[in-house]
TORTI-799141 format. One record per residue (C-alpha): residue in one letter; x, y, z. Coordinates in steps of 0.001 Angstrom, whole numbers, plus 500000, padded with zeros to 6 digits. Each point is the difference from the previous one (the first is absolute). Layout:
! TORTI-799141
AXYZ ...
This chain:
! TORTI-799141
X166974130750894444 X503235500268498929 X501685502329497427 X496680501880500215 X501136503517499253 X502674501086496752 X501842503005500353 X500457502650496869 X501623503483500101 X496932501287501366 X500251497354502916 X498135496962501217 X496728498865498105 X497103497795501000 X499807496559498094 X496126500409500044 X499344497007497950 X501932497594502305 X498182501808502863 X496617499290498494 X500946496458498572 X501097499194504024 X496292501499501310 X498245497912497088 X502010496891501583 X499075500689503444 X496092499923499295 X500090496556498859 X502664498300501450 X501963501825502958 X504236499350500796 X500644497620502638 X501186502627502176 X496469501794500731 X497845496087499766 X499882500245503753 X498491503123500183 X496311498287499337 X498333502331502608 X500976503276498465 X498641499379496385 X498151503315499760 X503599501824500915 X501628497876497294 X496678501263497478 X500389503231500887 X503867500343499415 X500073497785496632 X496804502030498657 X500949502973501412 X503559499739498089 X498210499589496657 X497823502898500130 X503188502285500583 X501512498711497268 X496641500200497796 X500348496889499903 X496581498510500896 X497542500723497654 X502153499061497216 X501559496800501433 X496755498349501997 X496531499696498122 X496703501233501370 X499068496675501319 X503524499225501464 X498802503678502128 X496497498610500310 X501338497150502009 X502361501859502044 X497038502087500765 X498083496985500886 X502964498582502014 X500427503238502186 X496594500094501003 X499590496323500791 X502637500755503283 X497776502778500910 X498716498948503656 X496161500604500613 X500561502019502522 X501904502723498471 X503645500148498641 X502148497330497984 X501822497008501243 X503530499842499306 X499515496234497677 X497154497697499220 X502215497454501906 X498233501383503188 X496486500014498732 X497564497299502088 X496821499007498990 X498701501562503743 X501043502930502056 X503462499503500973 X502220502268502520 X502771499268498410 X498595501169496352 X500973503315501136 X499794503338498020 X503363501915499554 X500400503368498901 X502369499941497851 X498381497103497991 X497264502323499842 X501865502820498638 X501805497922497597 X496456498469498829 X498079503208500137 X503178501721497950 X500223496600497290 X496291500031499385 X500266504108498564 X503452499047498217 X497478497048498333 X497684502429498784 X497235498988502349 X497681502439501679 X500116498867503595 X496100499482500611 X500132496276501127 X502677501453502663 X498006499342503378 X500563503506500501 X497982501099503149 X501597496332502124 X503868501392498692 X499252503524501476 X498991498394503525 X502460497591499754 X502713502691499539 X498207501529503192 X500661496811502174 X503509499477499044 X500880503748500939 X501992500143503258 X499309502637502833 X503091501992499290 X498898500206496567 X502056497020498589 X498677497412497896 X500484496082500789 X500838498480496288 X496958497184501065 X497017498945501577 X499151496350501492 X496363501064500576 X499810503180501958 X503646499393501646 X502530502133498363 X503426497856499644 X503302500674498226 X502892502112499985 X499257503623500124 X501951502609497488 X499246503133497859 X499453497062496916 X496811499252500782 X498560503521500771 X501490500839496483 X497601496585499060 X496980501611502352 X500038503138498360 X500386498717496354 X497085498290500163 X498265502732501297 X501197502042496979 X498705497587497928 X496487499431501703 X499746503920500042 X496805501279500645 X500249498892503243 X497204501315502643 X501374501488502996 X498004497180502118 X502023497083497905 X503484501466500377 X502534499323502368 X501852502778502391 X501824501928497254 X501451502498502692 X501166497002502215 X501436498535496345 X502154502717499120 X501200500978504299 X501366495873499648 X501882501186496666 X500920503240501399 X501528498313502681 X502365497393498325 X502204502712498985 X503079499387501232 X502576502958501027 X502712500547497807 X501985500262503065 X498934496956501778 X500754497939496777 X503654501710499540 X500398498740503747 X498935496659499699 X502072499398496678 X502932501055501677 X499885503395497487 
């Protein structure tokens, strides 16, 4: 948005009513710009809901049963065998491949559904913790999703940070439902990147 921010002698200030009036917009009716982005709904919730609750915005701007629907909404992408798909735009009336779970639609759904209010007990909670299992790589990576029991997708620290917000989030979590913490944090451990190596490469 443009002209979002004034400036006074104190310096720049957030325009948090043009912020919130955008958000409001994009849960009805979103810009052209982000219309082709069908598949990555939950994102798009997550961000635009997200946004309001920072600016405590949402539970003076959207009623209870604008939240009860959202609710509603978030759980209807949920995938019966654990996790959330990333839109309803995927969902088949059978088992489908290709109506895959990813994790960060199931971070951003997990995270939405406590912003909401809601108490998490309809999440399939037991089928998320294994599926979190199965998409964990060797090296102690995480693969953002899962067509069945294959692991697919580009691999980056993103989607551990998804892995292991869920897990904060399911917590409890018995030691025979939880993926290799140890292998977790070695893969973060090593994406550290010398200072050195980086000064090199830029040419520092």
């Amino acid at each position: 948005m443009p002209n979002e921010e004034s400036k006074d002698e104190e310096g720049p200030n957030l325009n948090a009513a043009r912020h919130i009036s955008y958000h409001k917009r994009c849960l009805q009716l979103l810009p052209t710009a982000f219309q082709s982005n069908d598949l990555n709904r939950m994102s798009i919730a997550f961000f635009t809901l997200n946004a309001l609750d920072i600016l405590n915005a949402l539970d003076t701007t959207t009623t209870p049963e604008d939240r009860r629907a959202w609710i509603d909404w978030i759980y209807s992408c949920q995938l019966d065998t654990g996790g959330f798909r990333g839109s309803p735009a995927t969902k088949v009336g059978t088992y489908s491949l290709y109506d895959a779970l990813t994790l960060p639609s199931t971070y951003f759904a997990i995270a939405l559904l406590l912003i909401l209010g809601d108490d998490i007990a309809r999440v399939e909670r037991t089928r998320t913790l294994a599926a979190l299992r199965k998409a964990q790589n060797v090296d102690g990576s995480f693969s953002p999703a899962l067509l069945g029991d294959e692991r697919v997708g580009e691999v980056d620290v993103r989607h551990t940070y998804s892995a292991v917000a869920v897990r904060c989030m399911l917590s409890p979590i018995e030691v025979d439902q939880d993926f290799d913490v140890a292998a977790a944090i070695k893969y973060v451990r090593n994406c550290k990147v010398c200072r050195a190596h980086i000064n090199l490469t830029i040419g520092i």
